[in-house]
Structures are given as structure tokens and as C-alpha cells.
N, C-alpha and C positions, 0 to 999 in steps of 0.2 A: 245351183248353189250346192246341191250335194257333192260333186266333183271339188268345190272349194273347202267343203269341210272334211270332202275327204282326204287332202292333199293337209289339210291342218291337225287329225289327226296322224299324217306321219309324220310332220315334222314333231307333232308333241312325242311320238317315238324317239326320234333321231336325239329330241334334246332327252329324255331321259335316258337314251346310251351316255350320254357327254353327262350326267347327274350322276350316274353309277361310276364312270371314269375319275368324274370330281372326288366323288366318296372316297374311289381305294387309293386315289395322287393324297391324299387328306391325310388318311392314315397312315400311307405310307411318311408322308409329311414326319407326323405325329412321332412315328416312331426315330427316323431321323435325327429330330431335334434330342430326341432324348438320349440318341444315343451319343451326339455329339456336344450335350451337357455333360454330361455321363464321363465323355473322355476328356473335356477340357480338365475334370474337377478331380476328376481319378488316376486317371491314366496323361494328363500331363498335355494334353489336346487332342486337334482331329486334324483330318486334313484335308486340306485349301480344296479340294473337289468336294471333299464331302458337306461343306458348310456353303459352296456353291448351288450343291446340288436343292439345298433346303429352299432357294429363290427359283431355280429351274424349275418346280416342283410348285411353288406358290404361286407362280405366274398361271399356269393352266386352273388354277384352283379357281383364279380369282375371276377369269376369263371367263371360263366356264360356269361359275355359277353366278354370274349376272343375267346369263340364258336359263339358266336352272329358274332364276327367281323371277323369270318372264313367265313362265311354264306353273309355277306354284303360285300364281302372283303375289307375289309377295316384295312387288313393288309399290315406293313411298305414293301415297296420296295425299292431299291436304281433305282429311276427312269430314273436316265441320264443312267444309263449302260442298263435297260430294255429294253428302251424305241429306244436304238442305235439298238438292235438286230430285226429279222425276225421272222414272226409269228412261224413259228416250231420254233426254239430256245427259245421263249418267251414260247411257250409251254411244253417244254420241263424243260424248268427250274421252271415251276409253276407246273409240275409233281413232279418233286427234290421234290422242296420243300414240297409240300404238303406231302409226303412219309416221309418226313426227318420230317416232324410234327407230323404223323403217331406214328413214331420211339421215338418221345421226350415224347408226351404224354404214351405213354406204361411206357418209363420209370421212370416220374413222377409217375404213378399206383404203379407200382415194389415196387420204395424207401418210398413211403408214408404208404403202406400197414402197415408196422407195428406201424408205428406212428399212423396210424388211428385205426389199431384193438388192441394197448394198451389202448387208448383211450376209445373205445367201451366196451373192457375187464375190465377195473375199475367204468363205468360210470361216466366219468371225467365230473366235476362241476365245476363250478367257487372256486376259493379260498377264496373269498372276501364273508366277511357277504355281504349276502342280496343279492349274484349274480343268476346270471343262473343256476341251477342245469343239464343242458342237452349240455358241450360243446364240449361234443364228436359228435353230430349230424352234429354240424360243421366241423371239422375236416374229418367225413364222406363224406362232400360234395366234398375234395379235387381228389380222385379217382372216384366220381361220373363226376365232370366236365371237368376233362380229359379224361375219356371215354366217355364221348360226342365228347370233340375237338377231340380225335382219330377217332370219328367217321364220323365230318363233313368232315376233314383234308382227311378222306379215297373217301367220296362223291365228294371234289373237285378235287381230286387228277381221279376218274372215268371220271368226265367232261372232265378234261386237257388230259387222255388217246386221251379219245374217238376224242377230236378235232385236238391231233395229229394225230391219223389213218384219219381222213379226210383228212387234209393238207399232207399226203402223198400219198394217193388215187389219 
């Protein structure tokens, strides 16, 4: 079991490189939008890449910190039913699930797959004069971010093993 949680401590690494990546895509976000409020209101607008770039930008965010919020858990529970149960059952059900997350991410990868390597295979671009030329890299990041959550979803799913074989030791 120690090789399993040690393989869970690096993926909890891996996802907080992608937590620190989230942060400064966030910011950089942040500052974006402002500056392209900034130029509709002032300066008479902005341009068709740079207001693209604001959803290029929000896509990793959003991807990425649904693994973030696997790793902080600070994923939903329905707490009055958790909360009534005993530490094994409480563990056992945060096994479930995390397996059952396992299970969901895989098959996000599966169905996306072609959607993304259509993408890849045309070098899909913006439609719009003047947009992104590269929005298949995006598109890419959907199978990328789900095998992350597959991966952290597997890390916590080792921890909940491992503190069930305690609690019945």
C-alpha cells in the first residue's frame, strides 16, 4: 500500500502544478477582461482575438480546477446523509465515489476523442476575421483535464482504500 500512496502523493503534485497554472490562466483572465472593458468603453473596442482569447483562457480554468477541487475536496456532498453515517461507510462511500469519478472521466476521454482529434486533424481556427487561429489546442485540453481528474479521482480513491483497511484492522 505504500507504493499506492505513494504514486497518490504525486499525482497530488501533478494536480497542484495544474492549481498554480489555473491561478496565473485566472489572472491573466482577470486582467484581460478588464482590459477589454476598458477598450470597449474608452477606447471604442477590442479585438475579435483578444475577446476570444478571454474563453481560450476560461476553458483551462474551468478544466482544470474541477481536478483542483478533487485534490482540495471541495467537492458537493449531500452532508445531512454523510454526515448521519460511520467512519467505514463514510469511507466507503468516498471510495464509490471517487471510482465512479474514475469511471466518468474515462468516459468524457472516449466521447471527446473525436471531437478533439477532428479538431486537431483540420487545425481548427476561429471563424471570425481576426480570431485565434489555434482552437483546437483548446479543445485538446478537454481529454487532457480529464485525465488529470481520472487521475487525482484514482489518488483519492488510494487514500479512502487505504483508510478503509485501517478502520477494519
Amino acid at each position: 500500500m505504500n507504493t499506492a500512496l505513494s504514486l497518490a502523493g504525486a499525482i497530488d503534485t501533478l494536480t497542484g502544478w495544474a492549481a498554480k497554472l489555473a491561478s496565473a490562466l485566472l489572472l491573466a483572465l482577470i486582467a484581460l477582461v478588464f482590459f477589454n472593458v476598458f477598450g470597449r468603453y474608452a477606447g471604442g473596442g477590442s479585438a475579435v482575438w483578444l475577446q476570444e482569447l478571454e474563453w481560450h483562457l476560461m476553458a483551462p480554468i474551468a478544466l482544470l480546477g474541477i481536478t483542483v477541487l478533487m485534490l482540495e475536496k471541495g467537492h458537493v456532498r449531500v452532508d445531512m446523509l454523510y454526515d448521519r453515517l460511520g467512519p467505514k461507510a463514510q469511507e466507503g462511500l468516498d471510495l464509490f465515489s471517487m471510482l465512479c469519478g474514475v469511471v466518468i472521466a474515462c468516459l468524457f476521454i472516449k466521447y471527446s476523442w473525436g471531437f478533439v482529434d477532428s479538431a486537431w486533424s483540420i487545425g481548427e481556427g476561429s471563424p471570425d476575421p481576426g480570431g485565434l487561429p489555434a482552437r483546437y489546442v483548446v479543445k485538446g485540453m478537454i481529454p487532457v483535464a480529464f485525465g488529470l481528474f481520472a487521475l487525482q479521482c484514482l489518488a483519492n480513491a488510494i487514500r479512502h482504500a487505504d483508510a478503509l483497511r485501517q478502520l477494519r484492522a
